[in-house]
C-alpha positions as CSV (number, residue, x, y, z in Angstrom):
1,X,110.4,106.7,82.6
2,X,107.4,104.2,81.6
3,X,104.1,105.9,81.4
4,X,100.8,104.3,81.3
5,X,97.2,105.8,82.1
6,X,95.2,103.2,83.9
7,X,91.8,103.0,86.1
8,X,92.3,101.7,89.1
9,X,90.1,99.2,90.7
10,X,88.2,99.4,94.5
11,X,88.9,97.3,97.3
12,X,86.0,94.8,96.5
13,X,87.2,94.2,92.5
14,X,90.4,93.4,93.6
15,X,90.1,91.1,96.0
16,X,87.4,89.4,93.7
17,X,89.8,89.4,91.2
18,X,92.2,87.5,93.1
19,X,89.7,84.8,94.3
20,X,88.9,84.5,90.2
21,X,92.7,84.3,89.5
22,X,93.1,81.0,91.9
23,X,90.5,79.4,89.5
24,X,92.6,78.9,87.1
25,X,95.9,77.8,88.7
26,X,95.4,74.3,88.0
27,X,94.8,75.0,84.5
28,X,98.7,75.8,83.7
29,X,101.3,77.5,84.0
30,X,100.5,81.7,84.5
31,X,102.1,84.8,85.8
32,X,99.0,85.9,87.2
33,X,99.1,90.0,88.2
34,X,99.5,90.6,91.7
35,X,96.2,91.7,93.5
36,X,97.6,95.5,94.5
37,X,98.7,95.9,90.3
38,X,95.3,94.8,88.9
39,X,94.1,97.7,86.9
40,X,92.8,98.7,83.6
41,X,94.8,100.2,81.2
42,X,93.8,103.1,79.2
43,X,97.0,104.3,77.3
44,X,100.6,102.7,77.3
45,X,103.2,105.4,76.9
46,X,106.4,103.3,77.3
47,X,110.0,104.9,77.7
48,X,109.3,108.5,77.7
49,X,111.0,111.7,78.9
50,X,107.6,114.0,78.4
51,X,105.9,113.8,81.9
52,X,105.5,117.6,82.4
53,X,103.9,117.3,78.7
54,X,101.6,114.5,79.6
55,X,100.5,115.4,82.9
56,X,99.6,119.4,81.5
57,X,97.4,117.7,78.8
58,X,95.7,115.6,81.2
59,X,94.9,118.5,83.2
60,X,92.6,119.5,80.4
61,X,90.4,116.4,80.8
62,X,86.7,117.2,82.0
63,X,85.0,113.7,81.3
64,X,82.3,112.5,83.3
65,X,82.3,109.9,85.6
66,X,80.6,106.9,85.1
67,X,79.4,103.6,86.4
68,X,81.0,100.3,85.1
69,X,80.6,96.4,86.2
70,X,82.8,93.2,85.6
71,X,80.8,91.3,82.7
72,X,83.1,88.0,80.6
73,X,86.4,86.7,80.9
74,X,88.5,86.8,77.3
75,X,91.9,85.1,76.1
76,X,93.7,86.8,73.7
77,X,94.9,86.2,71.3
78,X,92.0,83.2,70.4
79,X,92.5,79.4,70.8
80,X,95.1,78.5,69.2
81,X,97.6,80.7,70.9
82,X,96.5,81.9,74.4
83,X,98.7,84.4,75.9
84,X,96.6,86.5,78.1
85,X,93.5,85.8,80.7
86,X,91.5,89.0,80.9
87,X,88.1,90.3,82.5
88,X,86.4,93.6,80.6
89,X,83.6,95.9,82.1
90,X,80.3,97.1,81.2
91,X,79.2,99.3,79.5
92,X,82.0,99.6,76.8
93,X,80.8,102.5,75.4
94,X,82.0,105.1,78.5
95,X,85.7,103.5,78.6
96,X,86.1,103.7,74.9
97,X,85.0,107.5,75.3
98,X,87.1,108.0,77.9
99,X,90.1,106.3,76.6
100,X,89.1,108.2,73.5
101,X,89.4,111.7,75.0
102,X,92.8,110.5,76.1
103,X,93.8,109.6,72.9
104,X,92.7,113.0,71.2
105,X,94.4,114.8,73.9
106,X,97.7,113.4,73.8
107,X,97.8,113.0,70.1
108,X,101.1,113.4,69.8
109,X,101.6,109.8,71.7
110,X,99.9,107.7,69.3
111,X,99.3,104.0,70.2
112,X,100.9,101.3,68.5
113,X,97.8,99.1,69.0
114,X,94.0,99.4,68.9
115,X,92.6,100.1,72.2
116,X,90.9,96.9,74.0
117,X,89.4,97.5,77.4
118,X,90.6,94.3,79.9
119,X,91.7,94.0,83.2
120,X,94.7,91.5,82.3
121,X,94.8,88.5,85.4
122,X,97.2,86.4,83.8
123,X,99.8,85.9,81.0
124,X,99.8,82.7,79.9
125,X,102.6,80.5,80.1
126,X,101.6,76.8,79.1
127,X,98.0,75.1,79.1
128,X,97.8,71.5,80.6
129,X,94.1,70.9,79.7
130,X,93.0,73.4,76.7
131,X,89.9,72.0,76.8
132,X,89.2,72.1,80.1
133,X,90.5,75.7,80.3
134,X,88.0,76.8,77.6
135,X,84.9,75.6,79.5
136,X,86.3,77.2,82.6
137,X,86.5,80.5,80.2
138,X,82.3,80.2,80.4
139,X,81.6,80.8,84.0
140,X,79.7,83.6,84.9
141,X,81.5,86.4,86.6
142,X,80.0,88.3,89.6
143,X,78.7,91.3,87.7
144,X,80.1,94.1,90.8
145,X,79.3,97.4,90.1
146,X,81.6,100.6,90.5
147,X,81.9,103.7,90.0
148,X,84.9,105.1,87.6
149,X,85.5,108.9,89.0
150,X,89.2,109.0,88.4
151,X,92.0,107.7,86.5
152,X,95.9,107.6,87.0
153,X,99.3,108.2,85.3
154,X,101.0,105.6,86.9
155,X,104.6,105.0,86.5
156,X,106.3,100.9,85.9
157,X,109.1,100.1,86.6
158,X,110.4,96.4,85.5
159,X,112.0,94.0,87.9
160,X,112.6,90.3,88.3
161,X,110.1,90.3,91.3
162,X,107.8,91.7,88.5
163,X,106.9,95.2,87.8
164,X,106.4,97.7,90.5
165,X,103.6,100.2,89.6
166,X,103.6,104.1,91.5
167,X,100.9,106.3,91.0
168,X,102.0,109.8,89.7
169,X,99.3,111.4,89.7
170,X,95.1,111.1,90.0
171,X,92.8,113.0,87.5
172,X,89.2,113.1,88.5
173,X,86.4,112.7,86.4
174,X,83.3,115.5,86.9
């Protein structure tokens, strides 16, 4: 099965999100994420058989919840070689905590990539205008502010349509 813990995003995010997205489509080529998949990830399991393991340590989690808002949108990896469009949230400092309590918890699931906070819209697939699309990168974002009082293991599963994402389980923040 492929695990991932993620945040899910309210209503209003979303469907911002998905307004954003449509920016950009004249910028390229982009498998932009659908608007019911847009999330942010906190830990990416993969292929793993250890769900009763994983869902017993995540019963142990008593974070706090906390308030976050869209702030800038972000490529990675830089110029030269886009591959993703993101958004990330403010403050940083209470995702990284969070995400970090994960970690600690399920230590025996290490990552196999430092953690970076990002709601992914699109991977990118070609660039018509890269200069054009880098001034586009500047616009402001509508800072909406929401509150982060759970998170989810979800479950992906890969198709040609694109990936299909089921929520196993919520965990709620105190």
């Amino acid at each position: 099965m492929r695990l991932f813990i993620a945040i899910n995003l309210s209503k209003e995010v979303k469907d911002y999100l998905f307004d954003l997205q449509k920016e950009f489509r004249k910028f390229g080529k982009f498998n932009f994420v659908a608007k019911k998949n847009l999330h942010l990830t906190l830990k990416f399991f993969g292929e793993t058989n250890k769900l009763d393991l994983i869902k017993e340590k995540l019963n142990k989690i008593n974070s706090k919840s906390f308030e976050v808002s869209l702030s800038s949108i972000g490529i990675f990896p830089d110029e030269d070689s886009i591959r993703v469009l993101w958004v990330d949230l403010n403050p940083k400092d209470k995702i990284l905590e969070l995400a970090k309590t994960i970690d600690q918890e399920l230590i025996e699931f290490p990552n196999d990539y430092s953690f970076s906070y990002h709601i992914t819209l699109a991977r990118v697939k070609l660039i018509k205008n890269k200069k054009e699309f880098i001034n586009k990168l500047r616009i402001k974002t509508k800072s909406i502010k929401f509150k982060v009082n759970s998170f989810e293991l979800m479950k992906s599963e890969l198709s040609k349509d694109g990936p299909k994402y089921t929520s196993l389980e919520t965990y709620f923040l105190i």
